[in-house]
Backbone as ProteinMPNN parsed JSONL, in Angstrom:
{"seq_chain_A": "XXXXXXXXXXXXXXXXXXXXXXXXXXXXXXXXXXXXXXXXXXXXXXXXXXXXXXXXXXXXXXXXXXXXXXXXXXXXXXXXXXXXXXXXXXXXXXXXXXXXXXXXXXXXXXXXXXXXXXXXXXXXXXXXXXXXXXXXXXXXXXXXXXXXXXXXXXXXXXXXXXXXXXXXXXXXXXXXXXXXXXXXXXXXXXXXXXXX", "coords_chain_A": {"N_chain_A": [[30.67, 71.294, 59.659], [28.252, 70.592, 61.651], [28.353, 71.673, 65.143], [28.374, 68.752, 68.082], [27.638, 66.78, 66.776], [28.744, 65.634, 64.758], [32.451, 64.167, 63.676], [34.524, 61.46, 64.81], [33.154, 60.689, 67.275], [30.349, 60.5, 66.972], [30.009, 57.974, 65.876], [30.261, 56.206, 68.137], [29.046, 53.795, 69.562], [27.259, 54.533, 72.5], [26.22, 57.405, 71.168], [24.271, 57.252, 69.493], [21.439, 56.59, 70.02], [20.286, 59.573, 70.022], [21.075, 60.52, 67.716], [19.767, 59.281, 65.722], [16.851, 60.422, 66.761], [17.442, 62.633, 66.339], [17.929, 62.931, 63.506], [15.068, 62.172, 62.798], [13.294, 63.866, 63.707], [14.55, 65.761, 61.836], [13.74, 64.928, 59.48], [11.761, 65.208, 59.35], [10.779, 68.016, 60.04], [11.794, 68.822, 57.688], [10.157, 67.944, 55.17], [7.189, 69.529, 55.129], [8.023, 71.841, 54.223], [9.178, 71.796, 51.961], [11.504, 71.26, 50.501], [12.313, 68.743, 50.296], [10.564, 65.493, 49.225], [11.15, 63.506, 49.793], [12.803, 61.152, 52.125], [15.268, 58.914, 53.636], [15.848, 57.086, 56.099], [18.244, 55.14, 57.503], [18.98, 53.153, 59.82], [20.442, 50.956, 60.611], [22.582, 48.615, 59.485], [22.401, 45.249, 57.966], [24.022, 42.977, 59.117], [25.15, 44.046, 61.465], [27.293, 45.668, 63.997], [26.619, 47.334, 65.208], [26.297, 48.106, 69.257], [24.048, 47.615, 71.382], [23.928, 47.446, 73.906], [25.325, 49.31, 74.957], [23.31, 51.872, 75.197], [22.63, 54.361, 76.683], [20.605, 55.241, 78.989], [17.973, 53.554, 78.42], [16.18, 50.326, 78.444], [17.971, 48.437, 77.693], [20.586, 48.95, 78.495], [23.355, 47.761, 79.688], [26.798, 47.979, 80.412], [28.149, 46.238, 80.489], [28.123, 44.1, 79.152], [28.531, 43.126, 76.014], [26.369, 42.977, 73.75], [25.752, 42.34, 70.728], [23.859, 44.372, 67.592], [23.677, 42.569, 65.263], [24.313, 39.778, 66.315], [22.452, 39.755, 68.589], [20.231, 38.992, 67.279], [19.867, 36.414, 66.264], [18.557, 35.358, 68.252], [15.617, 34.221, 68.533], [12.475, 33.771, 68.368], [12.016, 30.736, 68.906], [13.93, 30.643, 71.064], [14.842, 29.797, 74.587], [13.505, 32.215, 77.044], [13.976, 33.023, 79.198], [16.941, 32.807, 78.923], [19.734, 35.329, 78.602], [20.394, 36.795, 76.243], [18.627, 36.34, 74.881], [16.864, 37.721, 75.825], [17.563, 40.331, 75.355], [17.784, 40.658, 72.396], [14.769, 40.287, 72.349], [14.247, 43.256, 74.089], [15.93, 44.784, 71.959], [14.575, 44.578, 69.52], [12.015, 46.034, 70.531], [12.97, 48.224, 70.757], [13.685, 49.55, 68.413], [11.33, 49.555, 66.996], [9.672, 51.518, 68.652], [11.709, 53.482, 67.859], [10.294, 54.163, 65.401], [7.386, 54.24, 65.768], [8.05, 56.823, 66.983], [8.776, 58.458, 65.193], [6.669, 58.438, 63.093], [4.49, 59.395, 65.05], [5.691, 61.862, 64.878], [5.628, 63.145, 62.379], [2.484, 62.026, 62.277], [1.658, 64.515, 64.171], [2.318, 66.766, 63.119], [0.133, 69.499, 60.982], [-1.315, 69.017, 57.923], [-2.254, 69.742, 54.575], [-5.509, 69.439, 55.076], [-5.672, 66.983, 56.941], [-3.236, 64.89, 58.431], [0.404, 65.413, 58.137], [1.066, 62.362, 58.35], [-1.066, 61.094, 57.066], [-0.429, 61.67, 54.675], [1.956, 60.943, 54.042], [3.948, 58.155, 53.004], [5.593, 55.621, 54.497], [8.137, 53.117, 54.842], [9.324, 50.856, 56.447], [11.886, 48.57, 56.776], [13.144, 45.543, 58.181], [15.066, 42.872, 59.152], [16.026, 42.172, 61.042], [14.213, 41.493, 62.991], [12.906, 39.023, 63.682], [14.033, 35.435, 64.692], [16.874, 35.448, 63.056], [18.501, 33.885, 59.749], [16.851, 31.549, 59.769], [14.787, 31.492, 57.766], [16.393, 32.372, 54.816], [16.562, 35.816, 53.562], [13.83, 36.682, 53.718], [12.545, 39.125, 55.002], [10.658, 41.237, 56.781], [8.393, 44.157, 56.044], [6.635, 46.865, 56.027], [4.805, 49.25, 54.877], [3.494, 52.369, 55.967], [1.569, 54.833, 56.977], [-1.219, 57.103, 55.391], [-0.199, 57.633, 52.152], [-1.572, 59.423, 51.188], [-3.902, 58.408, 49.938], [-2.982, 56.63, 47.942], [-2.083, 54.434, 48.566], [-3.314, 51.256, 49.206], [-4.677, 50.615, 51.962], [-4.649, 48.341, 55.08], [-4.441, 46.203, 54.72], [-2.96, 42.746, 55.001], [-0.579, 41.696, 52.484], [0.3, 38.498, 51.1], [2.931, 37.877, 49.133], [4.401, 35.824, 48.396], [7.421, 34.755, 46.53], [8.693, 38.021, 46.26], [11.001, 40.145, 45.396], [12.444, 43.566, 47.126], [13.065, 45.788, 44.827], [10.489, 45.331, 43.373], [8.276, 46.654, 45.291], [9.411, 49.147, 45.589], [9.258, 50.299, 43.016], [6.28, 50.332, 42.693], [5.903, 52.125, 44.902], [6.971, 54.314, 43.88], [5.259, 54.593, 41.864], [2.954, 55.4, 42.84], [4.073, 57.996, 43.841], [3.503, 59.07, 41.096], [5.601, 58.627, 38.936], [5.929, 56.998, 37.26], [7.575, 54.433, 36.266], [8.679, 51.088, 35.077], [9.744, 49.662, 36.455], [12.27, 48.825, 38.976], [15.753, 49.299, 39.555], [18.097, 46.088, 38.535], [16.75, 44.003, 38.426], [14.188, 43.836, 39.167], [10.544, 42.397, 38.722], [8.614, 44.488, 37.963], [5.546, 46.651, 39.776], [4.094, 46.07, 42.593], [0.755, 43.905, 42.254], [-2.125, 45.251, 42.724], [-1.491, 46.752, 44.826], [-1.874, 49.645, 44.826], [-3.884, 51.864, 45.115]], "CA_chain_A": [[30.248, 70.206, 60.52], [27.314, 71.002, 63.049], [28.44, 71.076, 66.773], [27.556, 67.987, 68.694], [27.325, 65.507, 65.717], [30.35, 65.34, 63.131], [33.455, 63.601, 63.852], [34.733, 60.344, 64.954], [32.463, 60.323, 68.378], [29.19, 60.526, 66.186], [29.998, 57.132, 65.071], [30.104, 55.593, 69.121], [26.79, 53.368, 70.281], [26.64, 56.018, 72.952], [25.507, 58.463, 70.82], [23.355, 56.443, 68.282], [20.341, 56.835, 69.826], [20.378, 60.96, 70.17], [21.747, 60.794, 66.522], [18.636, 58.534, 65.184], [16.081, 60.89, 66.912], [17.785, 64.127, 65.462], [17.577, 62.59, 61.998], [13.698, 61.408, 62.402], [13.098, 65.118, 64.357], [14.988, 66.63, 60.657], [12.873, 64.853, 58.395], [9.63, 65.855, 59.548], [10.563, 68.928, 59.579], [11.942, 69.097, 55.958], [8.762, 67.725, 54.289], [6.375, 70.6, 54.746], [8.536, 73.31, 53.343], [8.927, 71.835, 50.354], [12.834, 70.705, 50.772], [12.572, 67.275, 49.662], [9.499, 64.996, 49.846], [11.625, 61.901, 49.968], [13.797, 60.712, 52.718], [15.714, 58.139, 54.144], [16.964, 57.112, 57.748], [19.02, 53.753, 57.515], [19.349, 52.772, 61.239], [21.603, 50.252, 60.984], [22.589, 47.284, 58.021], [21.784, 43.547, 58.161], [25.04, 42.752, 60.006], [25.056, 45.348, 62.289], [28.214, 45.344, 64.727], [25.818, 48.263, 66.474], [26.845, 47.646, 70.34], [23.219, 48.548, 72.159], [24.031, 47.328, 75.62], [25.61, 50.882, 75.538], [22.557, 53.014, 74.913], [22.153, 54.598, 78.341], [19.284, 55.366, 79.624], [17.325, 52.374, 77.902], [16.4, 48.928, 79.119], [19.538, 47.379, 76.551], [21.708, 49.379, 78.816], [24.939, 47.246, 80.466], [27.889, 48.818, 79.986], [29.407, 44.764, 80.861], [27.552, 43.094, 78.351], [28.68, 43.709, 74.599], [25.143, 42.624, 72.959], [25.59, 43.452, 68.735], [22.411, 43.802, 67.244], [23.017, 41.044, 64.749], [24.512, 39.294, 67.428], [20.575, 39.351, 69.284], [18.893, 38.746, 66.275], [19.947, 35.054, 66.401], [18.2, 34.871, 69.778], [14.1, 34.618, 68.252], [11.318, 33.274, 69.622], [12.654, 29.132, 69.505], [14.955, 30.675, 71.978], [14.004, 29.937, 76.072], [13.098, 33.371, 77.621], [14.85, 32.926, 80.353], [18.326, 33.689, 78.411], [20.034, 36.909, 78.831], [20.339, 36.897, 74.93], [16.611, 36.458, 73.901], [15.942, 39.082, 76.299], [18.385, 41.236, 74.769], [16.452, 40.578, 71.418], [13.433, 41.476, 72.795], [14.6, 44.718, 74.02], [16.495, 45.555, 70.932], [13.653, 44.516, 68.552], [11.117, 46.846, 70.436], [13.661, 49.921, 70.86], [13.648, 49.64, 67.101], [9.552, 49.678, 66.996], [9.562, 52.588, 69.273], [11.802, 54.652, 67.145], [9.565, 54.189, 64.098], [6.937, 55.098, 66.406], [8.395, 58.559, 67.365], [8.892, 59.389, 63.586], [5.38, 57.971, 62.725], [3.704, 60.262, 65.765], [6.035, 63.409, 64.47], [4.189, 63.12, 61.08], [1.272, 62.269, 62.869], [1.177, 65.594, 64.877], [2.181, 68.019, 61.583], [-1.0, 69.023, 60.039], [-1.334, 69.298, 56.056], [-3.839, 69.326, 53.623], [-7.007, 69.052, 55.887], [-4.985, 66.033, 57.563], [-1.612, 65.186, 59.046], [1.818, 65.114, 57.096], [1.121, 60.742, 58.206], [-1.945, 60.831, 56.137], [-0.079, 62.458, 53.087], [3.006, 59.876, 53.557], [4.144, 56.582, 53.051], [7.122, 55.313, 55.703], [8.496, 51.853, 54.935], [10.142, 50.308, 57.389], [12.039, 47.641, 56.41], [14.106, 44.597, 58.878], [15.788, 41.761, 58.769], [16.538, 41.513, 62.477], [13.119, 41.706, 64.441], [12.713, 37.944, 63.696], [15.316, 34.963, 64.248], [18.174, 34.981, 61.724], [18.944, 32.091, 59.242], [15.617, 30.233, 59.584], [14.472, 31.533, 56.478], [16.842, 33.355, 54.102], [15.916, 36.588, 52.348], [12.265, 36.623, 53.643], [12.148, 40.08, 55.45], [9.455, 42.609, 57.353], [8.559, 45.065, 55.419], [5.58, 47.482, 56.749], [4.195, 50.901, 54.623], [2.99, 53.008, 57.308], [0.712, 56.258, 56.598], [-2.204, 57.141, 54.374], [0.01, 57.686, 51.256], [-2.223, 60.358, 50.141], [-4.871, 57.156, 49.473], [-2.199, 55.818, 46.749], [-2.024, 52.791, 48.356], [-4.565, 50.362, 49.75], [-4.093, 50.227, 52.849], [-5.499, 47.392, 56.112], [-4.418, 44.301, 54.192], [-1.869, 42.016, 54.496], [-0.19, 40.966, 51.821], [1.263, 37.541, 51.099], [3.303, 37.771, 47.618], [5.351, 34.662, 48.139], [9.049, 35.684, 46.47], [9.044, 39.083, 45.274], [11.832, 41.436, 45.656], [12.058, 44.641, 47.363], [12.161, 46.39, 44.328], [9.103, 45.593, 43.052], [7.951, 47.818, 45.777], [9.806, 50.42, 45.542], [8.319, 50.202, 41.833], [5.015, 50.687, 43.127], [6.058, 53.443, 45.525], [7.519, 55.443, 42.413], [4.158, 55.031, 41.034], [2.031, 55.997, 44.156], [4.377, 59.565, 43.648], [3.538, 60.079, 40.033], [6.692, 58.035, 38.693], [5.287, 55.568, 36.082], [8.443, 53.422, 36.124], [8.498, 49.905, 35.069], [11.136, 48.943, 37.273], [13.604, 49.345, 39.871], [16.995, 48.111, 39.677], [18.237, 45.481, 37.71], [16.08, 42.275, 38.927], [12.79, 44.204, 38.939], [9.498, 42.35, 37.664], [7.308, 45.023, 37.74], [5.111, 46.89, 40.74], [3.329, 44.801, 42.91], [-0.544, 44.026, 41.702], [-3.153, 45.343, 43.919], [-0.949, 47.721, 45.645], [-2.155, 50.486, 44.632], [-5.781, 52.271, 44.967]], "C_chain_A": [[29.462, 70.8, 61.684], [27.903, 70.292, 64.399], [27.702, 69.694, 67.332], [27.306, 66.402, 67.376], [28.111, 65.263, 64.733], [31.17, 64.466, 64.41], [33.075, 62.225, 64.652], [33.485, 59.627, 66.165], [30.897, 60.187, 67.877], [29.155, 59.219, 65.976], [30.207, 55.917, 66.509], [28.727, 55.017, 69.661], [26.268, 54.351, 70.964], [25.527, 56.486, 72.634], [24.642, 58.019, 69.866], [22.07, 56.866, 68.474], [19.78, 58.542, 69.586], [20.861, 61.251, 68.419], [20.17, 60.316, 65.847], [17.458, 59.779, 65.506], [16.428, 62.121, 66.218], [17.154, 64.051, 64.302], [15.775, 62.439, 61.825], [13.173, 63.062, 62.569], [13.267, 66.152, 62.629], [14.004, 66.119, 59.676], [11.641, 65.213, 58.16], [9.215, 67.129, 59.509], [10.653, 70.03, 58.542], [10.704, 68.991, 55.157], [7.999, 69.055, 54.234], [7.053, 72.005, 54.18], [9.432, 73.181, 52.372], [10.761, 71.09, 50.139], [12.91, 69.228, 50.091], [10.77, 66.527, 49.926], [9.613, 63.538, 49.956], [12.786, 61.952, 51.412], [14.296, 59.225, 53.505], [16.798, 58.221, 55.447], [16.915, 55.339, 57.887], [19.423, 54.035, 59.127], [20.321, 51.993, 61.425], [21.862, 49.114, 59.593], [22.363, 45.725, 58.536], [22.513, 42.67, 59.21], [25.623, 43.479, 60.374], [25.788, 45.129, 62.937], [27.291, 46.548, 65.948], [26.044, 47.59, 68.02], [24.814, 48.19, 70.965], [22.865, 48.51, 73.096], [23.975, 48.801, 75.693], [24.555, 52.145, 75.483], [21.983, 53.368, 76.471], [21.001, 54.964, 78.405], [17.446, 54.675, 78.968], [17.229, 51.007, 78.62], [17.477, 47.866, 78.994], [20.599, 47.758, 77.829], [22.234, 48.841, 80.193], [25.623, 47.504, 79.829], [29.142, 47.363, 79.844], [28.923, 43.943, 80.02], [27.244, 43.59, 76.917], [27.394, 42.636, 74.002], [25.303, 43.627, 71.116], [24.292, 42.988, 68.896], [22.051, 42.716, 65.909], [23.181, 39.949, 65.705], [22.782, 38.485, 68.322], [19.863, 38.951, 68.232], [18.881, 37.073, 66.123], [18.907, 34.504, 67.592], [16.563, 35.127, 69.754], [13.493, 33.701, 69.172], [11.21, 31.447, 69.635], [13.026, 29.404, 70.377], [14.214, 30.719, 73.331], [14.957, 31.635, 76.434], [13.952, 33.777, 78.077], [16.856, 33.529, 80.096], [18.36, 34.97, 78.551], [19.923, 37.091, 76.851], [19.064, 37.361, 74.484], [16.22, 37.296, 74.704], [16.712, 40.2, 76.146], [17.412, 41.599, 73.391], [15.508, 41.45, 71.285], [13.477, 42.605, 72.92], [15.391, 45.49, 72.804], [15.343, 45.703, 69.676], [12.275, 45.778, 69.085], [11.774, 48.345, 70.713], [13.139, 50.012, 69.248], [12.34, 50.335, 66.831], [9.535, 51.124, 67.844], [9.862, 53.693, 68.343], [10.877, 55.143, 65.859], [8.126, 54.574, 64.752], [6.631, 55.957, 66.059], [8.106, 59.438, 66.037], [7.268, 58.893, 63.154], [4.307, 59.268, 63.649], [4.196, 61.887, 65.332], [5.097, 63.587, 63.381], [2.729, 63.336, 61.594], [0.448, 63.939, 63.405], [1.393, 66.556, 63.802], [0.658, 68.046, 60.82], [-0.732, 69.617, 58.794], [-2.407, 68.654, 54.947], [-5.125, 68.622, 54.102], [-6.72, 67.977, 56.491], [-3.992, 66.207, 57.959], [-0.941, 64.797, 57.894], [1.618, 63.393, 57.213], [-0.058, 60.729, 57.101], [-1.56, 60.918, 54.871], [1.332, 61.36, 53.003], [2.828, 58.624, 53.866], [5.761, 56.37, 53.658], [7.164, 54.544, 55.277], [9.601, 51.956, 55.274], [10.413, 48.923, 56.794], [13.326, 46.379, 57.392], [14.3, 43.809, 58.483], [15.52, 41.251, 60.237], [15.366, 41.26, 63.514], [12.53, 40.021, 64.297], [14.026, 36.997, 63.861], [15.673, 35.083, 62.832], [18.227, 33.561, 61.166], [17.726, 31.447, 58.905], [15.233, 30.49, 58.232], [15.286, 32.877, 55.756], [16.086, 34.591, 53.213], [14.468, 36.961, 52.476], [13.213, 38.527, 55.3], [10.857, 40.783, 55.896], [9.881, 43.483, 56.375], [6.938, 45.168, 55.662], [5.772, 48.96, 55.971], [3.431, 50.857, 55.969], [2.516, 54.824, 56.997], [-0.184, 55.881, 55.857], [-1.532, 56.934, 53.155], [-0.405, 58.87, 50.906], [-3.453, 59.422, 49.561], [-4.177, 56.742, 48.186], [-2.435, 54.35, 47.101], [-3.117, 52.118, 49.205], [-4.231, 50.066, 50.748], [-5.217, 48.953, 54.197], [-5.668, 46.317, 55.676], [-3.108, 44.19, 54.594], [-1.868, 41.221, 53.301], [0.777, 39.604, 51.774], [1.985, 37.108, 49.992], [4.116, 36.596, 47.386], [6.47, 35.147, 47.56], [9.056, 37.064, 45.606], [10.177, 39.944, 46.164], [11.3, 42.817, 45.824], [12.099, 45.681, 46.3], [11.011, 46.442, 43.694], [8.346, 46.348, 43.559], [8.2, 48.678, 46.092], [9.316, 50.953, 44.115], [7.008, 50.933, 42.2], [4.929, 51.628, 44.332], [6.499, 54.139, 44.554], [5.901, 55.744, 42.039], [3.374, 55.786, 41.709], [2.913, 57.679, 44.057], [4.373, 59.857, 42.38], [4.616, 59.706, 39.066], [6.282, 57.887, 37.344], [6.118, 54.832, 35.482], [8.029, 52.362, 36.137], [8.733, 48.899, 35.851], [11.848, 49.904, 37.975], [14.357, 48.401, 39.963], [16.956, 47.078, 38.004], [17.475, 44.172, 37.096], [14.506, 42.587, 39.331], [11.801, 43.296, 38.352], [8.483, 43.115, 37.235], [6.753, 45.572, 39.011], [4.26, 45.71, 40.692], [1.339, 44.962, 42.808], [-0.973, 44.135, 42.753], [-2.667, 45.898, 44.568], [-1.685, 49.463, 46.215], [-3.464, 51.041, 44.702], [-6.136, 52.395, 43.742]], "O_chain_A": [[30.021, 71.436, 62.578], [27.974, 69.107, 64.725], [26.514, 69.531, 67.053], [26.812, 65.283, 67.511], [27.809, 64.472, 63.839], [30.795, 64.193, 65.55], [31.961, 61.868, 65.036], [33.013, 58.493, 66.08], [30.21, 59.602, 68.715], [27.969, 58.939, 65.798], [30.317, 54.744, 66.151], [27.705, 55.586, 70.044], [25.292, 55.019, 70.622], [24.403, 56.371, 73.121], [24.203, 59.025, 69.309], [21.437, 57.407, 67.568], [18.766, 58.655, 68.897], [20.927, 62.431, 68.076], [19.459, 61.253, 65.485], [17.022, 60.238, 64.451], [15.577, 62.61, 65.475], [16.182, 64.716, 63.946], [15.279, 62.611, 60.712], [12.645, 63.547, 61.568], [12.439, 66.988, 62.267], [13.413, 66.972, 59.014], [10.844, 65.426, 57.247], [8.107, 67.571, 59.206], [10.192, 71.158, 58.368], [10.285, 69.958, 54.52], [8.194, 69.725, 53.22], [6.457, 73.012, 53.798], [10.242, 74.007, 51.952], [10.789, 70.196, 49.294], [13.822, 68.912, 49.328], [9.949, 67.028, 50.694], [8.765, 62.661, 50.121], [13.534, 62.922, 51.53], [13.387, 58.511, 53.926], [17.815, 58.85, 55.738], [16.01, 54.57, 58.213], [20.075, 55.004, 59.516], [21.117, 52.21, 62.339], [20.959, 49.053, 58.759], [22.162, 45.42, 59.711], [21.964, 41.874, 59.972], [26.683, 43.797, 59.836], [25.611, 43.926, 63.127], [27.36, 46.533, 67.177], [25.955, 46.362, 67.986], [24.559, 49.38, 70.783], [21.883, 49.105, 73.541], [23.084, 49.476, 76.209], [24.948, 53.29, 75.707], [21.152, 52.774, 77.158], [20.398, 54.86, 77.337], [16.306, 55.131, 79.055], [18.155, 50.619, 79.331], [17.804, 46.911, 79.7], [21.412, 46.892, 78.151], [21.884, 49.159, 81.33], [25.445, 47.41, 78.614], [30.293, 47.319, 79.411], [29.373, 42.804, 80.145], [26.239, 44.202, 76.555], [27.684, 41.447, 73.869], [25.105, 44.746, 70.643], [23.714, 42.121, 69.551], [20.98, 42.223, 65.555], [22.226, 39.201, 65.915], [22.311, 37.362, 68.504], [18.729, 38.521, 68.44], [17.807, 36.532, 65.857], [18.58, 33.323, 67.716], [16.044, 35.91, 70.55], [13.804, 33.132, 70.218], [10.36, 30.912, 70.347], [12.716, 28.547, 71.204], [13.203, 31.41, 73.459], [16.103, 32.056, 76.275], [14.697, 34.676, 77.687], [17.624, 34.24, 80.745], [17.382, 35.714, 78.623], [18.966, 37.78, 76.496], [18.636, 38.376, 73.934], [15.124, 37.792, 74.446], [16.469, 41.13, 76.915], [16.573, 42.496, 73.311], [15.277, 42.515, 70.714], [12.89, 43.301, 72.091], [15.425, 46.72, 72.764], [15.234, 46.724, 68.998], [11.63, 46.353, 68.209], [11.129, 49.385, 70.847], [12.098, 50.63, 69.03], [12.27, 51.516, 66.492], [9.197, 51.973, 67.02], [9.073, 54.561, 67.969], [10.803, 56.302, 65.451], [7.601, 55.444, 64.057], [5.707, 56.311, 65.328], [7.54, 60.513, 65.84], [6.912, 59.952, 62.638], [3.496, 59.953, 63.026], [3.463, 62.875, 65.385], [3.978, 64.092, 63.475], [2.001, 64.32, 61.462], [-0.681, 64.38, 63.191], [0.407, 67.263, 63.598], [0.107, 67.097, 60.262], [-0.009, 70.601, 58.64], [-3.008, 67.611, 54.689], [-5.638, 67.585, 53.68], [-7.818, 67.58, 56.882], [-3.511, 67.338, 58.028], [-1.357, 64.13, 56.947], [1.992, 62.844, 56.177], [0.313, 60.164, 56.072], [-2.182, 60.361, 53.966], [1.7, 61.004, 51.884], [2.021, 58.057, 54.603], [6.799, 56.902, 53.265], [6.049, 54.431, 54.768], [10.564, 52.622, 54.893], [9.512, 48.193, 56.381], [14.5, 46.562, 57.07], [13.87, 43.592, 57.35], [14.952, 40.204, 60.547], [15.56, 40.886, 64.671], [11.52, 39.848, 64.978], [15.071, 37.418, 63.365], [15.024, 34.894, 61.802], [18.082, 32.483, 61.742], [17.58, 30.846, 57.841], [15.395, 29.537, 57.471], [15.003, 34.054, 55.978], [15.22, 34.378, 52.365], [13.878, 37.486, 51.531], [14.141, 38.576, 56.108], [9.962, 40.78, 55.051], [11.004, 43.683, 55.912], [6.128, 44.243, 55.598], [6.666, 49.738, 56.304], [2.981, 49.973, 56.699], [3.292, 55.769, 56.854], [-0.291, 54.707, 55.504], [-2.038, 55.95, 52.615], [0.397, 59.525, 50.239], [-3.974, 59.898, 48.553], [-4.955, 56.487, 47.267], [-2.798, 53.41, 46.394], [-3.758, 52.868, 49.941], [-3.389, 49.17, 50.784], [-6.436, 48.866, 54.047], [-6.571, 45.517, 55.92], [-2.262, 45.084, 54.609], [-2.694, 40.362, 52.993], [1.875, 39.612, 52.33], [1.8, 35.926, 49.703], [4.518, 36.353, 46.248], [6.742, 36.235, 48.069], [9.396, 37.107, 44.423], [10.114, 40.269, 47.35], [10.341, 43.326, 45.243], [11.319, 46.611, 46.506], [10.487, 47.525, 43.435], [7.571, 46.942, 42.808], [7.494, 49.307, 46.88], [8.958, 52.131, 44.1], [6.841, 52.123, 41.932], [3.798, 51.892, 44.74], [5.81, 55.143, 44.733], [5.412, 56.87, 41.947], [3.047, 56.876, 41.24], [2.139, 58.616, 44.253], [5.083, 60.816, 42.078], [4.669, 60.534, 38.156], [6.371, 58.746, 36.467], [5.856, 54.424, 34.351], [7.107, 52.116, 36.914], [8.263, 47.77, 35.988], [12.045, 51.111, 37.835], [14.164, 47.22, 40.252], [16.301, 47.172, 36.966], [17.494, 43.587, 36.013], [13.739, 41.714, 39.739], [12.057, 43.222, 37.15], [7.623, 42.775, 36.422], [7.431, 45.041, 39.891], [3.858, 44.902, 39.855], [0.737, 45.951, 43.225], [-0.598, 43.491, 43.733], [-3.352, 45.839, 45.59], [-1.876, 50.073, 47.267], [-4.264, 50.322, 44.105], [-7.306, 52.653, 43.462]]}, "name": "protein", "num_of_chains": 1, "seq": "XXXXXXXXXXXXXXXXXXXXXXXXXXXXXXXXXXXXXXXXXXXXXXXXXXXXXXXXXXXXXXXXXXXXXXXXXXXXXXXXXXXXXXXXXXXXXXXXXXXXXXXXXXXXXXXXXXXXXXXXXXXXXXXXXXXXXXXXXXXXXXXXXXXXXXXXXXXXXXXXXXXXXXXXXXXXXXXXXXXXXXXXXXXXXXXXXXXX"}
């Protein structure tokens, strides 16, 4: 167990944010030496009990005001301003954006293959919470972020109406060389026009 990050206190809001940046700090610097060329950093789950009043030295941070972050996610943009809630929200929805950021500018600054390590990957970020809750079930953000390597087409929005997330994880398999049909059980296929 590495000093400073195992045991029970690892697992306190506290330390969440100093834990999150480690992890984004480790992945960036796994990629170029060959270690993996996949990773994942789960921040938090859909019904998040995450506390992030407590993240000190942040705008979230009251130590008297237990704010969860599904808790704020109820509190979108119907909600008047003026609430302490919806401006909880706010500040929790752009800490979020920040961290993805940080890990977006680490990439950024690595260079590789006559570009940066961002040019050569694909990030997806995927929420639930940076919009109100409830209003529409099951409809999620979901944002690739890098060049890919020019796999995927990037400076559109897409509007696929109901497809499941794996379909694009489908079409990220393929963008690395995959040539899977499917992901999962409920797969239809990668998504058309994804791809360069």
């Amino acid at each position: 167990m590495r000093p400073g990050l195992g045991g029970l206190g690892a697992l306190r809001a506290e330390r969440f944010p100093q834990i999150l940046r480690r992890r984004s700090i480790s992945w960036s610097r796994r990629w170029p030496c060959g270690i993996t060329r996949v990773g994942v950093i789960q921040g938090s789950i859909h019904t998040s009990e995450l506390i992030m009043s407590r993240f000190h030295g942040t705008p979230m941070y009251d130590p008297g005001f237990d704010m969860r972050s599904h808790q704020a996610s109820h509190y979108g943009a119907s909600h008047d301003a003026s609430h302490r809630e919806y401006q909880a929200y706010v500040q929790q929805a752009t800490w979020w954006v920040d961290q993805l950021a940080y890990l977006l500018g680490q990439l950024a600054a690595r260079p590789e293959d006559g570009g940066t390590m961002l040019d050569h990957s694909l990030v997806l970020s995927c929420t639930g919470g940076l919009r109100r809750q409830h209003a529409r079930p099951r409809r999620h953000a979901v944002h690739p972020r890098g060049g890919g390597s020019s796999r995927i087409r990037t400076g559109r929005l897409l509007q696929l109406g109901y497809r499941r997330h794996s379909d694009l994880l489908t079409s990220i398999a393929n963008a690395m060389g995959s040539g899977i049909t499917g992901f999962g059980d409920a797969s239809s296929g990668g998504i058309p026009g994804l791809l360069a």
